[in-house]
Every structure is written in C-alpha cells, then in structure tokens.
MDAnalysis code that builds the backbone (N, CA, C; Angstrom):
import MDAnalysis as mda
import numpy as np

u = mda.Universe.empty(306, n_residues=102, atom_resindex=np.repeat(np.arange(102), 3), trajectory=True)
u.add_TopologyAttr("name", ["N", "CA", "C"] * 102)
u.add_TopologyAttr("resid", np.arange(1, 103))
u.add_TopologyAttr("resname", ["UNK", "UNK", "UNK", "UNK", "UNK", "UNK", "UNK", "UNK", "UNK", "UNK", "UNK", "UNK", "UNK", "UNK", "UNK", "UNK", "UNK", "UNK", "UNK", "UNK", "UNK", "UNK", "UNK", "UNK", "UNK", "UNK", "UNK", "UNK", "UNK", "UNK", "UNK", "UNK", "UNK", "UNK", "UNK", "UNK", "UNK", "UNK", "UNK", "UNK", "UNK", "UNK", "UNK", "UNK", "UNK", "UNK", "UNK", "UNK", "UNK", "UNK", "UNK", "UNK", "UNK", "UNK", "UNK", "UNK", "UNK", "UNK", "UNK", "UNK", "UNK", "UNK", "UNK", "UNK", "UNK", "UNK", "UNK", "UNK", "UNK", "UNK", "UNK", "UNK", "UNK", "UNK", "UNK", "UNK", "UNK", "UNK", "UNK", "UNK", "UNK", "UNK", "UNK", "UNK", "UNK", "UNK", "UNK", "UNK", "UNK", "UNK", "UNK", "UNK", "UNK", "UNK", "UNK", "UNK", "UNK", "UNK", "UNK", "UNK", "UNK", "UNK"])
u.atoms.positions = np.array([
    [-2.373, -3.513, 6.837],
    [-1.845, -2.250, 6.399],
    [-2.623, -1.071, 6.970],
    [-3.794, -1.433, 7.383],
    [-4.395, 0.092, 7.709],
    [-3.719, 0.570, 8.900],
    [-2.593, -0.235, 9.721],
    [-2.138, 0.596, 10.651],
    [-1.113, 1.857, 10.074],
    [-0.749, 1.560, 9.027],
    [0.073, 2.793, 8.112],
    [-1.118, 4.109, 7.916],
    [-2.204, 4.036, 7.768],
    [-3.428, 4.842, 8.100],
    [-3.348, 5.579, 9.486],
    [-2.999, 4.933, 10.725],
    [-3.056, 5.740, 11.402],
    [-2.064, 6.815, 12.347],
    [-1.704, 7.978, 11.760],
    [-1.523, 9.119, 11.539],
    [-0.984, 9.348, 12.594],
    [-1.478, 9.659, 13.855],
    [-0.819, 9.742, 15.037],
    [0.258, 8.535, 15.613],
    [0.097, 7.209, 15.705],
    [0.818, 6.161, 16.203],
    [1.861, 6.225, 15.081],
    [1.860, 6.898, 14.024],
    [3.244, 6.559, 12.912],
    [3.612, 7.651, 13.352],
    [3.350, 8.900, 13.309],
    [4.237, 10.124, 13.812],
    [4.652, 10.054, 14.931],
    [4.428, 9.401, 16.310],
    [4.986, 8.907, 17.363],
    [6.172, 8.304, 16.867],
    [5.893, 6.661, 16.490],
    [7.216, 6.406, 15.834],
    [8.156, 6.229, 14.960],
    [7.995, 7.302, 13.710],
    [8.899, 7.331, 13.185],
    [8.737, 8.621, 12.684],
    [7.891, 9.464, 13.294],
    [8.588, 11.050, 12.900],
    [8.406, 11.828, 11.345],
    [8.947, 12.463, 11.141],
    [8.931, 12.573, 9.147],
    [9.113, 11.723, 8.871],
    [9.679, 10.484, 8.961],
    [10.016, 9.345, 8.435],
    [8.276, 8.287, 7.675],
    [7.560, 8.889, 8.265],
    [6.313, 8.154, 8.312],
    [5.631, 7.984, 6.622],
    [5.750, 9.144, 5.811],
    [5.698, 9.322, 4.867],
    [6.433, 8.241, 3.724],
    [7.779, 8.200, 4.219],
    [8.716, 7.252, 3.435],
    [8.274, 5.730, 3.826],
    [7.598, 6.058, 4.502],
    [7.558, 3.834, 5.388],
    [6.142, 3.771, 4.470],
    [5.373, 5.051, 4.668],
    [3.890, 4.231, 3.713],
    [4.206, 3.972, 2.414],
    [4.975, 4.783, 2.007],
    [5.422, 4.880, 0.409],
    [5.759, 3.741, 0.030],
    [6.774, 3.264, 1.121],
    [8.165, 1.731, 0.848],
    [6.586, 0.433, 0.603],
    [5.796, 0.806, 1.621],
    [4.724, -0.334, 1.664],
    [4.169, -0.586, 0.809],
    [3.731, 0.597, -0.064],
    [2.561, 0.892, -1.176],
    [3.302, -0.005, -2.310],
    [5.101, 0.658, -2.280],
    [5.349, 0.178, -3.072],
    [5.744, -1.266, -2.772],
    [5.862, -1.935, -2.042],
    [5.711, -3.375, -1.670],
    [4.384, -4.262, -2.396],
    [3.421, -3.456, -2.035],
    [2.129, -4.095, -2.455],
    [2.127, -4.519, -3.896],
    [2.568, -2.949, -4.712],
    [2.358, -3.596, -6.245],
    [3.456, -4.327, -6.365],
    [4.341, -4.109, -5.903],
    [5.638, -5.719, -6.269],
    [4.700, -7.022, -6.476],
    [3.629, -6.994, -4.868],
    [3.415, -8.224, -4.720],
    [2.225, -8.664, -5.956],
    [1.295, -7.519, -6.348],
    [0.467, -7.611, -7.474],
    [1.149, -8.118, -8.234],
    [2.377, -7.755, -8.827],
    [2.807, -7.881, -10.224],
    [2.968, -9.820, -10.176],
    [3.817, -9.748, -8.603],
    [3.947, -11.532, -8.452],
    [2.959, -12.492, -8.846],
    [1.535, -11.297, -8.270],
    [0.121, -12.578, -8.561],
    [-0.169, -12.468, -10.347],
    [0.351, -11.504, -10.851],
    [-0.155, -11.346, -12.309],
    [0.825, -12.882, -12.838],
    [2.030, -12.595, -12.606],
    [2.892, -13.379, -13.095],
    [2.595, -15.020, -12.993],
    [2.148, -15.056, -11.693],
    [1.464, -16.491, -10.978],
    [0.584, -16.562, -12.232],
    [-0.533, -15.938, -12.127],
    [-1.170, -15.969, -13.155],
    [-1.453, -16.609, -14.450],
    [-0.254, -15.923, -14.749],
    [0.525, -16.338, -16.349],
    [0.516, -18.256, -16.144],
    [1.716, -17.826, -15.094],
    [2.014, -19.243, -14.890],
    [1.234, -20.570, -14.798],
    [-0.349, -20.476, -14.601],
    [-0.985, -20.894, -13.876],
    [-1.608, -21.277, -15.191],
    [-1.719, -20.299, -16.165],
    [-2.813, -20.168, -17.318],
    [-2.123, -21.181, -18.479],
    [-0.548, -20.990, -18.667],
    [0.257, -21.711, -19.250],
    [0.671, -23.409, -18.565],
    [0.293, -23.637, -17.659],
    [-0.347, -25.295, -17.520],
    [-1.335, -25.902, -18.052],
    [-2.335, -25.052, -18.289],
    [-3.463, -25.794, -18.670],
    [-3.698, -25.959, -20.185],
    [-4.389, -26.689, -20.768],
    [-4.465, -27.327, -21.828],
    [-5.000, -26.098, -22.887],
    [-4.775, -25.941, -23.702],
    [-5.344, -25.082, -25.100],
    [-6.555, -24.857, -24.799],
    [-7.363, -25.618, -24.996],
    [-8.916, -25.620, -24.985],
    [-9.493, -25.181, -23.497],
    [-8.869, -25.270, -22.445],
    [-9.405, -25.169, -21.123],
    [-8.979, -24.111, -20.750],
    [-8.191, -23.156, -21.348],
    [-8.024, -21.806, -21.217],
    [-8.801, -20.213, -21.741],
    [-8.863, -19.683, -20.603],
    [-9.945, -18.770, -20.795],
    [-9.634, -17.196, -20.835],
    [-9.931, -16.639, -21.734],
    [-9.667, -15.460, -21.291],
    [-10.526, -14.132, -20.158],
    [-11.639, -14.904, -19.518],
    [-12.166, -14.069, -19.123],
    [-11.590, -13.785, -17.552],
    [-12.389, -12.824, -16.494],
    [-11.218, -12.560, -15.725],
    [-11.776, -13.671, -14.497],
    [-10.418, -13.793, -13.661],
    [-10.468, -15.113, -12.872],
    [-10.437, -14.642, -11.851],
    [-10.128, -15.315, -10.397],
    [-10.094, -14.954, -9.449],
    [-8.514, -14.422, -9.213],
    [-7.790, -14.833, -9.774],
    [-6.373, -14.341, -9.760],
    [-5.991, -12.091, -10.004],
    [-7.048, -12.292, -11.086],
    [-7.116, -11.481, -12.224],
    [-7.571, -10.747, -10.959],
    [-8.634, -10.458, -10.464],
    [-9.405, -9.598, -9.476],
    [-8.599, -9.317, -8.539],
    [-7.917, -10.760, -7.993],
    [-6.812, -10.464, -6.465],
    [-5.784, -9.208, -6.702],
    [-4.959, -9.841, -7.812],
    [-3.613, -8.692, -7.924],
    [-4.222, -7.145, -8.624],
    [-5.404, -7.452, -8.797],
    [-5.887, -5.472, -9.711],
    [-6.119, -5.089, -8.091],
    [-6.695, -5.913, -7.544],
    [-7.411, -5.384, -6.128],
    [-5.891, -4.488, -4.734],
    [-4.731, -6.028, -5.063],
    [-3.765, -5.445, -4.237],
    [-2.962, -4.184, -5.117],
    [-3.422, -4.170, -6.504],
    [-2.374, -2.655, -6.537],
    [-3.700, -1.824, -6.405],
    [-4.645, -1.823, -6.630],
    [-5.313, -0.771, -6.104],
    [-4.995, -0.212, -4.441],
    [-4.640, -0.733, -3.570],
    [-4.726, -1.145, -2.280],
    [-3.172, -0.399, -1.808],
    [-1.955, -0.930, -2.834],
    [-0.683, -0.381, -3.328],
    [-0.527, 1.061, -3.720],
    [-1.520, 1.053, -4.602],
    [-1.183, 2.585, -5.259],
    [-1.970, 3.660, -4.425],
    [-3.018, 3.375, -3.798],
    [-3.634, 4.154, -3.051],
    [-2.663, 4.343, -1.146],
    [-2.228, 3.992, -1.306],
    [-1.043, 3.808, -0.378],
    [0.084, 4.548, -0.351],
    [0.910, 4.288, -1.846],
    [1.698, 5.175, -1.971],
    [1.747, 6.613, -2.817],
    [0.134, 6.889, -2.577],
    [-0.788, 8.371, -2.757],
    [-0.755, 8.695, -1.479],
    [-1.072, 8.131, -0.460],
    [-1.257, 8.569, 1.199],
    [0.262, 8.513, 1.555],
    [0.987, 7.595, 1.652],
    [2.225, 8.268, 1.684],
    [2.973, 10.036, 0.803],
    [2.645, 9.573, -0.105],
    [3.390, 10.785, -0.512],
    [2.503, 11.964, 0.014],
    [1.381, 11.917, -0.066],
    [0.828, 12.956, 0.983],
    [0.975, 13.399, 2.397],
    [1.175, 12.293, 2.817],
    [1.885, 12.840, 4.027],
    [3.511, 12.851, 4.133],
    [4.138, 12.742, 3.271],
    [5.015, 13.466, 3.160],
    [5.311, 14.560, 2.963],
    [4.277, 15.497, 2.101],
    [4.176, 16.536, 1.630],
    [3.611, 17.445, 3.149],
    [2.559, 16.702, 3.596],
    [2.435, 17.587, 5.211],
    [3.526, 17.745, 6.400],
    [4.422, 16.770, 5.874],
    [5.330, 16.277, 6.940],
    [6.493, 17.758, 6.732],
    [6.995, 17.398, 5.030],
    [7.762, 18.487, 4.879],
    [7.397, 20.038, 4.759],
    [6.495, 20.019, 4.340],
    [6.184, 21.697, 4.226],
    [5.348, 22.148, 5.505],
    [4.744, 21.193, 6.338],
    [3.973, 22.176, 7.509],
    [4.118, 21.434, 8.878],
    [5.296, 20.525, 8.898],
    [5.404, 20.080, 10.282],
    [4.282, 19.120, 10.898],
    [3.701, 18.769, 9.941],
    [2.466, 18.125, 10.688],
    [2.718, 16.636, 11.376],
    [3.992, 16.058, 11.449],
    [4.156, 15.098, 12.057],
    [4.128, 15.279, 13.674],
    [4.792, 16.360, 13.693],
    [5.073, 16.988, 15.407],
    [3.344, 17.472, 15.868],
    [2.243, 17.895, 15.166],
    [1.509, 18.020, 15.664],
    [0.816, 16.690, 15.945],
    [0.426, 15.793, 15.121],
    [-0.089, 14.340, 15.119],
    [0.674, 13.545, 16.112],
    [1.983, 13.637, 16.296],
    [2.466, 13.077, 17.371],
    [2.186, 13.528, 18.726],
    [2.113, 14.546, 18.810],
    [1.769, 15.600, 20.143],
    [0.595, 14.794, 20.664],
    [-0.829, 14.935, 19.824],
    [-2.209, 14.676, 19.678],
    [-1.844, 13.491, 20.430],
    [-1.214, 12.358, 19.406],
    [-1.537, 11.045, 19.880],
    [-0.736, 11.026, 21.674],
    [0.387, 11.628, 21.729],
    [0.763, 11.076, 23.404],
    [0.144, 11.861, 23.937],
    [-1.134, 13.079, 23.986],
    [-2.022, 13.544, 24.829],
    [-3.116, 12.843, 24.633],
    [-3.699, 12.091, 23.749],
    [-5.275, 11.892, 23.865],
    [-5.125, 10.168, 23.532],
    [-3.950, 9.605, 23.001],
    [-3.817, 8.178, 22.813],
    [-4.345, 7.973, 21.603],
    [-4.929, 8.795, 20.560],
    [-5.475, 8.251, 19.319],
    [-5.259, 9.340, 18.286],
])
C-alpha cells in the first residue's frame, strides 16, 4: 500500500481521481480487519471452555494493526482529496513527477 503514498506517480495516473482510489483502499483494509476480527471469533469458538482466553492474541493485534493501517489511509485519502479539489494540487504533483521522475 505505500505506493498509494506516493503523491506524484498517483497524480500521473489517475488525476483527481487519486484521492477516491486511497479512500476505496483504506476502506478495503478495514473490511479486511473486520474479516480477521470475525476469524477470530471463529477461531476462539472451536476451542474448548477452559482453553479459552481472553487476553489479546496474535489475531487480536493483526486486525487492530490493519485498521489502523485502513483508517490512516482513508485520512490521507480524504486529504488529498481535499488538495485535489480546492487547490489543484494533483496537476502540480503530476507536473513534478514527469519533470524530475519522483
């Protein structure tokens, strides 16, 4: 995902649009969190009464970690949406990147 991070190669190709693609991603990510919470569940409800734990697991860490990862994503999206629409800044970042390549 950090190529959604970089600023110039997304305003190359996809323009204002760049804003809406990090957003769609971010929000992809916590979909996929919610899947590992659910796994989770699932995972916790096999095991026997007594061999169940409430403290936090490796599951527990993965999916907090991918919506952190999610939501901070579709914060940078909507931010650059907000540069995109009110100050044109896609056309400058695109400019940048096909003069200097980065």
């Amino acid at each position: 995902m950090l190529w959604l991070l970089d600023t110039g190669k997304m305003a190359h190709r996809f323009g204002r649009w760049r804003g809406h693609i990090t957003g769609l991603c971010g929000l992809a990510a916590c979909f996929i969190a919610a899947l590992i919470s659910n796994l989770e569940e699932l995972v916790g409800s096999f095991m026997p009464p007594g061999a169940h734990t409430d403290g936090p697991t490796v599951l527990t860490w993965l999916w907090l970690a991918v919506l952190a990862v999610g939501v901070f994503t579709m914060l940078a999206g909507g931010w650059q949406l907000y540069k995109d629409e009110m100050h044109g800044a896609h056309m400058t970042d695109a400019d940048h990147y096909r003069r200097e390549g980065w």
